[in-house]
N, C-alpha and C positions, 0 to 999 in steps of 0.2 A: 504494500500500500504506500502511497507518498505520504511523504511525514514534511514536507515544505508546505508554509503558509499559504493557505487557500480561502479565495472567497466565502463566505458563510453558505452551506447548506442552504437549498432553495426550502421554503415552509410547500410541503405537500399541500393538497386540495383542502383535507381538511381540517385543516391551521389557516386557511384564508378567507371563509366561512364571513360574511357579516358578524354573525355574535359566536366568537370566539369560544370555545370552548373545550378542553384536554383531561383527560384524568389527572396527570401527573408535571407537573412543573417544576424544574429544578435548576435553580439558580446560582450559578458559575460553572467555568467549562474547566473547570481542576482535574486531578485525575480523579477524587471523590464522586465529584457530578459526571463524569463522562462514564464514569465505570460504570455508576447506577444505571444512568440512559441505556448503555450497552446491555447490560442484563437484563434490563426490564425488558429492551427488543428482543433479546433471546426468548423472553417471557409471554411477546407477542401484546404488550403492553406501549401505546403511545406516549412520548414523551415529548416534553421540549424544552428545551437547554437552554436558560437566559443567559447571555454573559455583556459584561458592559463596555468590554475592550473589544477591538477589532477583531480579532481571533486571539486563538492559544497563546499562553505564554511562550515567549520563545528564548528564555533564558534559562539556563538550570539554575535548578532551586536544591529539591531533594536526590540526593546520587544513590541511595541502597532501597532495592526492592526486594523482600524476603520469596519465601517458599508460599507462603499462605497468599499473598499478593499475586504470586504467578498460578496459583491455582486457580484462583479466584478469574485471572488473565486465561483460564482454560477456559472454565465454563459462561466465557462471555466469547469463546470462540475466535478466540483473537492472538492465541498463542505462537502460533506458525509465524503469522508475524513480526512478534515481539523478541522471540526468540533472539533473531539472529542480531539484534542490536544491544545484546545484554553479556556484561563479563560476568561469567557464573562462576561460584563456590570460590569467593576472594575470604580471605579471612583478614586477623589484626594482631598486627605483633606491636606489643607493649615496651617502650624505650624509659629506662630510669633518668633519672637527673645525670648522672652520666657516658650520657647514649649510649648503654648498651642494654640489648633485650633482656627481661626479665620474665616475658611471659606470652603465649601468645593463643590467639582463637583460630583453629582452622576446623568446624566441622564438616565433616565429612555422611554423617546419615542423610537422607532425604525421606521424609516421612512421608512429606505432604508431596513428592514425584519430582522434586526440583531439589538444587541448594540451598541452603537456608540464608545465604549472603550472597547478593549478586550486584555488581555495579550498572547502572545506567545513566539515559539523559534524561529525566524529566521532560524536557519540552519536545524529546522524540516520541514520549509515550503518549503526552496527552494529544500529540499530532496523530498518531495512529489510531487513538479510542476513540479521536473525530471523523479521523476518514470511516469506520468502524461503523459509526452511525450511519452511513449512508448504504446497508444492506437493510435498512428496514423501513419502507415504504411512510410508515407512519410516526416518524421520529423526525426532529430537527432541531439547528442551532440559531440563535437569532445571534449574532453578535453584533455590539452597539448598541445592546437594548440594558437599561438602568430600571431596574425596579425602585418607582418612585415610592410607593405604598401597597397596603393590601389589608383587605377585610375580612373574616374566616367566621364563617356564619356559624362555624362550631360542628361539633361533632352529628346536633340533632337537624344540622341543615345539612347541605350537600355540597356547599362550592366555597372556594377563595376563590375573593375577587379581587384581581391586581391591575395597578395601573403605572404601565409603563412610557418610558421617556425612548423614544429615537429621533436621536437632533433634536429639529423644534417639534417634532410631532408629538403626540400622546397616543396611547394605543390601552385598551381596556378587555382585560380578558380575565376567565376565571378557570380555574381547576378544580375537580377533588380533590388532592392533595400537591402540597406543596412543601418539596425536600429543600433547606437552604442549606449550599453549599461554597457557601461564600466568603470563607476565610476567619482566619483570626479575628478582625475588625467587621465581622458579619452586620451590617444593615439591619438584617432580620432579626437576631437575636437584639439586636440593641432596641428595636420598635416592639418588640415583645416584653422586653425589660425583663429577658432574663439574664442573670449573673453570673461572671465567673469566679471560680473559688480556684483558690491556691496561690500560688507565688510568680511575680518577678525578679528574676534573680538582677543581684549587683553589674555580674560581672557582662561584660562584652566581650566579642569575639570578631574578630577580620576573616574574612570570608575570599579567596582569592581564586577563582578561574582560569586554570591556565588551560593552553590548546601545543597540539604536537610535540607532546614531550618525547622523551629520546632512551630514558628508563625501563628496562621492561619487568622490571620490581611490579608485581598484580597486587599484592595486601597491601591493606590501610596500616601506615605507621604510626603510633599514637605516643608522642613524648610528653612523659608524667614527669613534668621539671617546672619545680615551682619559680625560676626565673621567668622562664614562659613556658604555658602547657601547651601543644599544638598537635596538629593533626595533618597526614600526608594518605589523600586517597586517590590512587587511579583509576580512570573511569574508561567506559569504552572509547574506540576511533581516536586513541591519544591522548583524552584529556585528562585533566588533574588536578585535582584540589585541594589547598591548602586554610587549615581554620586555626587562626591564633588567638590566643587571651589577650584583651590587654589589660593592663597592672592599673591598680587602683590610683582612680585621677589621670587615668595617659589622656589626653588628646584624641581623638579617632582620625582627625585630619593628620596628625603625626603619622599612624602606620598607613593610611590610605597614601601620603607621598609615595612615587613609585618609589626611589631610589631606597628609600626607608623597608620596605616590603620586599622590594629584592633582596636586600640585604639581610632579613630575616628568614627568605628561603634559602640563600646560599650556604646560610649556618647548616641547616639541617641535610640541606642534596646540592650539590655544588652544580650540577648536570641541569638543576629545574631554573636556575636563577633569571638565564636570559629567554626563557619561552614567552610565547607572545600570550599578553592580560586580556580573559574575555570578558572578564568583570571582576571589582571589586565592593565589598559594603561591607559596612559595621551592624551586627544588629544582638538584641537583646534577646536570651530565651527566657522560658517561660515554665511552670506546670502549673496547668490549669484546667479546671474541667468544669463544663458548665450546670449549673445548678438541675434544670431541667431541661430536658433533649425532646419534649415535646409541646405544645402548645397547641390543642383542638387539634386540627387538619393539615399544621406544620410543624414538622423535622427539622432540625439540626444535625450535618454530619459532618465530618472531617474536620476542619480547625476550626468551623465555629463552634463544635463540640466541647474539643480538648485541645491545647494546646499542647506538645510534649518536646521539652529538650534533646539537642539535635545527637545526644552521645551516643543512644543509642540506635541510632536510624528507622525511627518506629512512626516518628510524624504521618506521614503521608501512608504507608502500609495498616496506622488504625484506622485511617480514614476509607483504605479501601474494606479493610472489615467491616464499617459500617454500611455501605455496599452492597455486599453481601449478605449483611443481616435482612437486610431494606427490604431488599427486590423482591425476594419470594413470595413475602407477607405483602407488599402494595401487591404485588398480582395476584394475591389468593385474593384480596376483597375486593381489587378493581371487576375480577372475572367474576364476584358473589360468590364463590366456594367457602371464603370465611369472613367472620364478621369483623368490622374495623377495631374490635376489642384487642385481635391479635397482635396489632399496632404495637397496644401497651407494652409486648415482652421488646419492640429491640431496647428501650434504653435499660430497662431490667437485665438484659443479658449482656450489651455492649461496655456501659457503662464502668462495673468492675473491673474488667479487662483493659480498659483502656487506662484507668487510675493507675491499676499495677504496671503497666508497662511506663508509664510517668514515674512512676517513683521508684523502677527499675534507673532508669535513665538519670534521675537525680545522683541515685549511688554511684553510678560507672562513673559520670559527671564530677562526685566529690574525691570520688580514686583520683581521676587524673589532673584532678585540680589540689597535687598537696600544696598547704599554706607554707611548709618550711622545707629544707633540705633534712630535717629531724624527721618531719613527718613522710617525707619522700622514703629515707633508711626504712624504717618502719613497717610503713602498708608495703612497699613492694617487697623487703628480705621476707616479711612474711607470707604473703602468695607466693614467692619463690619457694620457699621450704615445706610449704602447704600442698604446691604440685607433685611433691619426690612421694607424697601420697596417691597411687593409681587412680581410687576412686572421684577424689580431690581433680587431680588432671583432666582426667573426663568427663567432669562435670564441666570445669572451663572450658576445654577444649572441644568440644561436643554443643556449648552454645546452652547447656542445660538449666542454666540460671534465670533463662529468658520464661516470662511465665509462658505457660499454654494455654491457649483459646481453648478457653471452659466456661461455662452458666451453672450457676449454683439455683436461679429462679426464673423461670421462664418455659415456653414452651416446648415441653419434653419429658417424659415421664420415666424417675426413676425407680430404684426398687433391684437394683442388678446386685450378684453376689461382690462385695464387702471389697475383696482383691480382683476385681474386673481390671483389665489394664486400660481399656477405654471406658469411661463412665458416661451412661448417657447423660446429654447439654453438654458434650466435649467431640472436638473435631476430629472424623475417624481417617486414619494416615489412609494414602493412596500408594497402593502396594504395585507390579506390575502382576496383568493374570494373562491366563494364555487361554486363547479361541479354540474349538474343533479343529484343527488342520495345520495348527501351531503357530499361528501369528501372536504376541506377545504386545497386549497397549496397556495403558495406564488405567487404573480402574473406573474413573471419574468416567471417563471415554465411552463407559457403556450405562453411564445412569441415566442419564436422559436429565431435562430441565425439571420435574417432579418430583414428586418422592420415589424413595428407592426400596427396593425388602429385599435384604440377602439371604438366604436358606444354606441349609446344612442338609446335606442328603436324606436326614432323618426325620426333618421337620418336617411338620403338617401343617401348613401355614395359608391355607388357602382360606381358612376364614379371615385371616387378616387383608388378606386383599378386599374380598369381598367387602369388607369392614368400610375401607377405605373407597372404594370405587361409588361404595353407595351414599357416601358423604359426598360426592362429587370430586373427588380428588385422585389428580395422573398419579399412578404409582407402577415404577417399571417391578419385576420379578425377574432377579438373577441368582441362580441356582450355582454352588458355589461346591466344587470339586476340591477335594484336598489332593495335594499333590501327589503324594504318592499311590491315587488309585485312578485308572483307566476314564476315559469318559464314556464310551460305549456302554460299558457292562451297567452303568449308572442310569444313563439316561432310557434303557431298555428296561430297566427297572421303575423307571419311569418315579426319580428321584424321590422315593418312599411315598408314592401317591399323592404328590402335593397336584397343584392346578400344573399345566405346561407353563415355563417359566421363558421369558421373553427370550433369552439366554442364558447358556450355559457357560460357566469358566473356568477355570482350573488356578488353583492357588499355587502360584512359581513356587514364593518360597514363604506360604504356609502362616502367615500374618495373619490372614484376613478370622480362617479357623483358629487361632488360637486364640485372637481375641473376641471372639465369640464365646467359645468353650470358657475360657474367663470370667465369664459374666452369669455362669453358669446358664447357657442357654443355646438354642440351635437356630435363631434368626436375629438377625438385625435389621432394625426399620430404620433409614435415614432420612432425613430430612434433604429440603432440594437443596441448601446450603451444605451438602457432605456431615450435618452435626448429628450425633446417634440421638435419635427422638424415644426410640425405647430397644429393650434385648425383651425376645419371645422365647418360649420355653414349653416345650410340647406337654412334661411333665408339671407343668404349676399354671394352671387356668388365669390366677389374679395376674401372671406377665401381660394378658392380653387385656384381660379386665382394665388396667391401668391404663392403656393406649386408650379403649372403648372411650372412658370418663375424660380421659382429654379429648376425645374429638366430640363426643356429646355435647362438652362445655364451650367447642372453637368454633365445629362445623353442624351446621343445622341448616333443614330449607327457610326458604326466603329470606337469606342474609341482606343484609345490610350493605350499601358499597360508599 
């Protein structure tokens, strides 16, 4: 797809409509908003994308997209693409006060089908999640359009009504829901007068883009030197980024001097000093999260949500989780399969996770900001002597400290045995499985945009389908081979008499079965987000019972949209 700056998206037929009218409106063309629009068209859900600039950003911003971000970049069908413009599985080695390594992160697992550390461009991504939107007839982007206000007639009515600014014009249109996606300094959230809580930090940081560098050093070098703490990351097609502190009371027009800033890179890489500047700024982080993520018929996501310091490359990545939480649930109720109550679970579910990965980021943040060369000795001789411990090491090493995408409240019903290694409201890893005739894809690959039920040869799981289909809801069936038995003799057997399962797979290497049997059970229901919604148990009726009672209370006729 082209990822160069393109005229805006023409508004389809009907976006041009006299009295204006869309389900879903989503305000800035970030990767937060673009992602959603894209999913929600996988969803078959209209959308339309305000933004108040001409197009995309086209500068980088955020450089690290995780594993859960590129999965998420699966099931919006935009992966092929994205792919080839991304350095995958970089890791970070840690520099003491004097520059030498003392620790470093290279994981190596992929749970979720990707690395869990990748570098990119920013303004390449959200060029391509735009081009992206132009596979679905009923989606578009206005750029140049300012959302001047809007009125939200509330839950017991149907529409927001907004009214927007292009040039001198005004334009007046309304939606069922409206996602704002518009940054830290959100519009939306401030006309809502909702609040954010937590911190500004003191300190400031120089921010410096550099283009064709000559290095081919791939990890982020992070120097924990309380002279100055800084940061060396390289990014795809050459580029490289350097982030410095600066010291209490400096100037910021001091380090923004080129000569001054060169001079600051050439300490650290002598090789980066004369490469040509694509940008530089000074700016202030933050943790912050906003009080409420809802308001009647509008969302908050991405930075008007949360704000997250940049240490550990999580900003933009929670924003795409929000995304993902989103789009399901707006298309369950835009389509009436469930009612806008469903709504309620994303800030229930989103919310803790995104807190923990802020005050994740706080800690990395306070490592690499020692206040003294005492304190420098210190925290690092002790992670140094911490790691000659195996499990210790790989816990670092392995990236294991970082929390995992988990809901403790929300929709999904648990009840699984005690040591389940995936607990339902937790994201189940994508393993690879292998087809009849031996082709080998990633397991997301055969869920479909719906909900999903894995089976175990032994399960009898067809009233769960049944269960689900009569609530109105797509649920594919994949019947789930353990690796070391045949697929013929199985499916002649006609997989313990369950319903015929949409496909059949074979477990490579035997994940998918053992986290099932963990849970003490022979099925797993997923949710369209990949999250375990519940484990089935052909021996204990109340596994199913449990599912029943959540869709009794979600899904029922004549919903609401």
């Amino acid at each position: 797809m082209n990822t160069q700056n393109t005229a805006a998206l023409p508004a389809v037929s009907v976006l041009t409509a006299g009295d204006l009218h869309v389900p879903v409106v989503i305000v800035g063309a970030g990767p937060t908003g673009l992602m959603l629009a894209n999913l929600l068209g996988m969803q078959g859900i209209a959308a339309l994308v305000i933004e108040r600039s001409t197009n995309t950003v086209g500068e980088p911003r955020a450089v690290t997209i995780d594993d859960e971000s590129l999965r998420t970049t699966q099931a919006a069908g935009l992966i092929d693409a994205v792919l080839p413009n991304i350095v995958q599985g970089y890791g970070v080695h840690y520099y003491s006060w004097r520059n030498r390594e003392f620790a470093r992160i290279e994981p190596s697992a992929m749970e979720n089908g990707f690395p869990k550390r990748n570098a990119f461009r920013q303004q390449v991504l959200v060029g391509q999640l735009r081009d992206g939107l132009q596979r679905f007839g009923d989606a578009a982007i206005w750029f140049g359009h300012e959302l001047v206000s809007f009125r939200d007639e509330g839950i017991k009515g149907e529409k927001v009504h907004l009214e927007l600014r292009h040039g001198d014009a005004t334009k007046r249109i309304s939606c069922n829901w409206l996602i704002a996606c518009d940054g830290g300094r959100s519009p939306v959230r401030e006309q809502l007068g909702i609040k954010l809580t937590g911190s500004t930090y003191d300190e400031k940081w120089l921010i410096v883009d550099l283009l064709n560098r000559t290095s081919a050093f791939r990890h982020t070098r992070t120097y924990c030197d309380p002279a100055r703490p800084a940061i060396r990351l390289p990014g795809p097609e050459g580029t490289l980024r350097y982030e410095f502190m600066l010291l209490e009371g400096e100037d910021p027009e001091k380090l923004l001097d080129e000569t001054f800033l060169r001079g600051l890179i050439r300490d650290r890489e002598p090789l980066d000093a004369g490469l040509e500047i694509a940008r530089k700024v000074v700016y202030a982080f933050h943790a912050r999260v906003a009080e409420s993520w809802r308001s009647g018929r509008v969302f908050l996501a991405g930075d008007a949500a949360h704000l997250t310091p940049p240490f550990a490359g999580q900003g933009m990545n929670s924003g795409v989780r929000d995304a993902a939480n989103l789009a399901w649930k707006l298309a369950a109720v835009v389509k009436g399969q469930m009612p806008a109550s469903l709504l309620d679970s994303y800030e229930t579910e989103r919310k803790p996770h995104a807190w923990s990965l802020i005050q994740m980021a706080v800690r990395i943040g306070t490592f690499m900001q020692p206040k003294s060369r005492l304190a420098a000795m210190l925290t690092q001789g002790a992670l140094r002597v911490a790691s000659l411990y195996r499990p210790v090491r790989d816990y670092v090493l392995q990236l294991k400290f970082k929390p995992k995408p988990r809901f403790y409240e929300g929709f999904f019903a648990g009840g699984e045995a005690a040591d389940a290694l995936v607990a339902a409201g937790q994201l189940l890893p994508q393993p690879m499985v292998e087809l009849p005739g031996g082709a080998q894809v990633k397991l997301d690959e055969l869920l479909g945009q719906g909900f999903a039920l894995l089976t175990l040869p032994s399960s009898r799981a067809g009233g769960v389908l049944d269960d689900l289909r009569a609530a109105g809801l797509d649920c594919k069936h994949l019947a789930v081979v353990a690796k070391s038995e045949d697929f013929l003799p199985r499916m002649i057997a006609g997989l313990g008499g369950a319903a015929a399962p949409d496909a059949v797979l074979q477990d490579c290497t035997g994940v998918l079965e053992k986290i099932i049997r963990s849970a003490g059970a022979d099925a797993v229901l997923l949710r369209p987000d990949r999250y375990v919604l519940a484990y089935v148990d052909n021996h204990n009726p109340d596994s199913w019972a449990r599912v029943q009672r959540l869709l009794a209370y979600y899904a029922s006729p004549n919903l609401s949209s």
